[in-house]
C-alpha positions as CSV (number, residue, x, y, z in Angstrom):
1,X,-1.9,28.3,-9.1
2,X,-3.1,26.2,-6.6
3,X,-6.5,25.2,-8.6
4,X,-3.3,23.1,-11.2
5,X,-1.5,21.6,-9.1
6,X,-2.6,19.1,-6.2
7,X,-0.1,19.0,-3.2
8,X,0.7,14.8,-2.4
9,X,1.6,14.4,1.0
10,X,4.0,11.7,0.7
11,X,4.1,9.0,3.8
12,X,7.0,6.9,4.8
13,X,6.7,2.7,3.6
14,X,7.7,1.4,6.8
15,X,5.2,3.9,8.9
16,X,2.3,2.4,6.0
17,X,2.6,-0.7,7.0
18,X,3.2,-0.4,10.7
19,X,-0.2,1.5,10.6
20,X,-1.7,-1.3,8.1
21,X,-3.2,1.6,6.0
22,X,-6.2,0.6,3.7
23,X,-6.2,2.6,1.0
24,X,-8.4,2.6,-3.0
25,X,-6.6,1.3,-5.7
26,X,-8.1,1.5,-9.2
27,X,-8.6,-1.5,-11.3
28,X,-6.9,0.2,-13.9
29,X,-4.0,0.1,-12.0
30,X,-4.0,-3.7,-12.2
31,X,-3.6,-4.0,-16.3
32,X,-2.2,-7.3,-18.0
33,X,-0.3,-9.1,-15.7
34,X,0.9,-13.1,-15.4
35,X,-2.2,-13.5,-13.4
36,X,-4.7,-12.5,-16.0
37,X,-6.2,-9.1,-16.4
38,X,-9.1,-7.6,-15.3
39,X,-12.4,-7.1,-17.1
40,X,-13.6,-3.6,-18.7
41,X,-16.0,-3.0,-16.0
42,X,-13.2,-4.8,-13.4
43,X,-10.8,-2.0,-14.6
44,X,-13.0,1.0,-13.5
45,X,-13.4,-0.5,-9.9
46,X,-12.1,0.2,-7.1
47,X,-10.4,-2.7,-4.6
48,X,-9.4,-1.9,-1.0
49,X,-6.0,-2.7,-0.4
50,X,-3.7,-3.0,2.9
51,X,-0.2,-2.1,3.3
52,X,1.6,-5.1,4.1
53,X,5.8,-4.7,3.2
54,X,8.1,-2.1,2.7
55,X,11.0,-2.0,0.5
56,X,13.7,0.7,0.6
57,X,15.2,-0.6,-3.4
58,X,12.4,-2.7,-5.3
59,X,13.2,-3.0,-9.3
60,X,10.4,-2.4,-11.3
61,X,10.2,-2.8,-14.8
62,X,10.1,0.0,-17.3
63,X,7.2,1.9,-18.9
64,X,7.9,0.5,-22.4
65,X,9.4,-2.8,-23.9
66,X,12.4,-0.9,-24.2
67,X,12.7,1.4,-21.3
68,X,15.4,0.8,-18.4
69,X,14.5,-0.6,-15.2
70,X,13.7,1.2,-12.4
71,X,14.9,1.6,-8.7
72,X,12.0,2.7,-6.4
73,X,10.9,2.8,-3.1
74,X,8.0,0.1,-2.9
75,X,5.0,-0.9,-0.7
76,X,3.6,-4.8,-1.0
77,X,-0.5,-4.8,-0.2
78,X,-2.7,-7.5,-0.1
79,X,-6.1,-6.3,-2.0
80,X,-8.6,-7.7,0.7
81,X,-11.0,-9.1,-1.1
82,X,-7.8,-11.6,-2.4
83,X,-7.0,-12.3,0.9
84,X,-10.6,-13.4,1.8
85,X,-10.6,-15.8,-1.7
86,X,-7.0,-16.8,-1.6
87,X,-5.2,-16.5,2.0
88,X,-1.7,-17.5,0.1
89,X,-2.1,-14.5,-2.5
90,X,1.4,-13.1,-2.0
91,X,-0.1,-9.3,-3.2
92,X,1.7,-6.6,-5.0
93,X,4.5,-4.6,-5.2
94,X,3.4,-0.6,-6.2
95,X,6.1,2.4,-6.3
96,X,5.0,4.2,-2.6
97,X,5.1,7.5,-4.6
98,X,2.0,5.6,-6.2
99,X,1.0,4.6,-3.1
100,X,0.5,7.7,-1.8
101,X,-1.0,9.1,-4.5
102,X,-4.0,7.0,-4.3
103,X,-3.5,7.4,-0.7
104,X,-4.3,11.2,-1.3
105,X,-7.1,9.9,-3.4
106,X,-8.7,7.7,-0.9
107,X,-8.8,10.5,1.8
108,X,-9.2,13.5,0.0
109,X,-12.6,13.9,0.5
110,X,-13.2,12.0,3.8
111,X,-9.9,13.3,5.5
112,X,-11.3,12.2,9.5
113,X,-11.4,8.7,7.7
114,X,-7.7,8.6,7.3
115,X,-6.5,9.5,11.2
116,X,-6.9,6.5,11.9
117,X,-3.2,5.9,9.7
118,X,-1.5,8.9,11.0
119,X,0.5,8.6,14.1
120,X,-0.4,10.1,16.9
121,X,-3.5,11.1,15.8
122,X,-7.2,10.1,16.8
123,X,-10.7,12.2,16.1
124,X,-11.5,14.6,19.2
125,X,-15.0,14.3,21.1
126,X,-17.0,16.8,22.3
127,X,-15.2,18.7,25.4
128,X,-12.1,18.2,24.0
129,X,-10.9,14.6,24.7
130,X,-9.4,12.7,22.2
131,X,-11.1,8.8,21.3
132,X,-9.3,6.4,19.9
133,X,-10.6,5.7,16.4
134,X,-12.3,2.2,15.7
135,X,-9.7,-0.1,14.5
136,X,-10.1,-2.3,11.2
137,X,-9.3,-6.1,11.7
138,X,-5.8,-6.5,10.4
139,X,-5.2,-8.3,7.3
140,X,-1.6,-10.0,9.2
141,X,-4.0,-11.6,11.3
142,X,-4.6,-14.0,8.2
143,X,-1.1,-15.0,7.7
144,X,1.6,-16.3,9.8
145,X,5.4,-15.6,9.9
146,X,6.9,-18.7,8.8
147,X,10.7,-17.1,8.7
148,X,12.9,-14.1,8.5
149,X,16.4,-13.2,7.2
150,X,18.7,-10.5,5.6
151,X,19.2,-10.3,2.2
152,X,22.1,-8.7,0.5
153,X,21.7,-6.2,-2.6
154,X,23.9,-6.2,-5.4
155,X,24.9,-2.7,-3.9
156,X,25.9,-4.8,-0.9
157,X,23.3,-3.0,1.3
158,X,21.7,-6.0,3.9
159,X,18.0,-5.4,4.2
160,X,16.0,-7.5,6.8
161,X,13.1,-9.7,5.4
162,X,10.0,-11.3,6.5
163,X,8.6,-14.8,4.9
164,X,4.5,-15.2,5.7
165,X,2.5,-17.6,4.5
């Protein structure tokens, strides 16, 4: 059964971006937006991407013209190479049960590459004494926190919220 079905480990948001995890999203995953679209041979790319904001309710609209709205979960990440061309680019919100499936993706083949993005954990050397895994620069580093706040849902929930430019 196993060889049908691929297990998901599925992360918490706020742990993603406290650990600024850089994960693989497919160009594909980018499709017609306001922005423009990406090419043919854009689409079949992959872009590095960095966790920047969680969001415990994020709408997202539905799969068809006519399909409802959805409620979700969300992560906000800054593709890197963006950041680099545009230090303003305000990113993209993806469902984080998307997230973490290209998450899996990413590190399914190269899991010592991920430890870096789970807690408490860091690659052993030889003799049994743990090294702290090289750290990537930070993509925060490029923006500064211009203002925070609380916003309240129309379910009258408060949820704090962060302003970078």
């Amino acid at each position: 059964m196993e060889r049908f079905i691929e297990l998901v480990k599925h992360y918490p948001g706020q742990e993603q971006v406290d650990l600024t995890v850089e994960i693989e999203v497919p160009g594909s995953w980018f499709g017609v937006r306001s922005m423009g679209s990406l090419t043919t041979t854009e689409r079949h790319e992959k872009y590095n991407a960095q966790a920047v904001e969680y969001s415990e309710v994020r709408e997202f609209p539905g799969a068809s013209r006519g399909a409802r709205k959805t409620k979700k979960k969300a992560i906000r990440f800054i593709c890197l190479a963006d950041a680099a061309d545009e230090p303003n680019s305000d990113g993209y919100w993806m469902k984080l049960s998307q997230w973490n499936r290209y998450r899996n993706d990413t590190f399914k083949d190269q899991r010592d590459d991920e430890l870096p993005f789970i807690p408490a954990q860091a690659p052993a050397a030889e003799g049994g004494v743990a090294m702290k895994a090289p750290q990537t620069p930070s993509i925060k580093t490029v923006f500064t926190l211009t203002s925070e706040g609380v916003h309240t849902q129309n379910n009258g929930n408060q949820v704090q919220c962060f302003c970078s430019r």
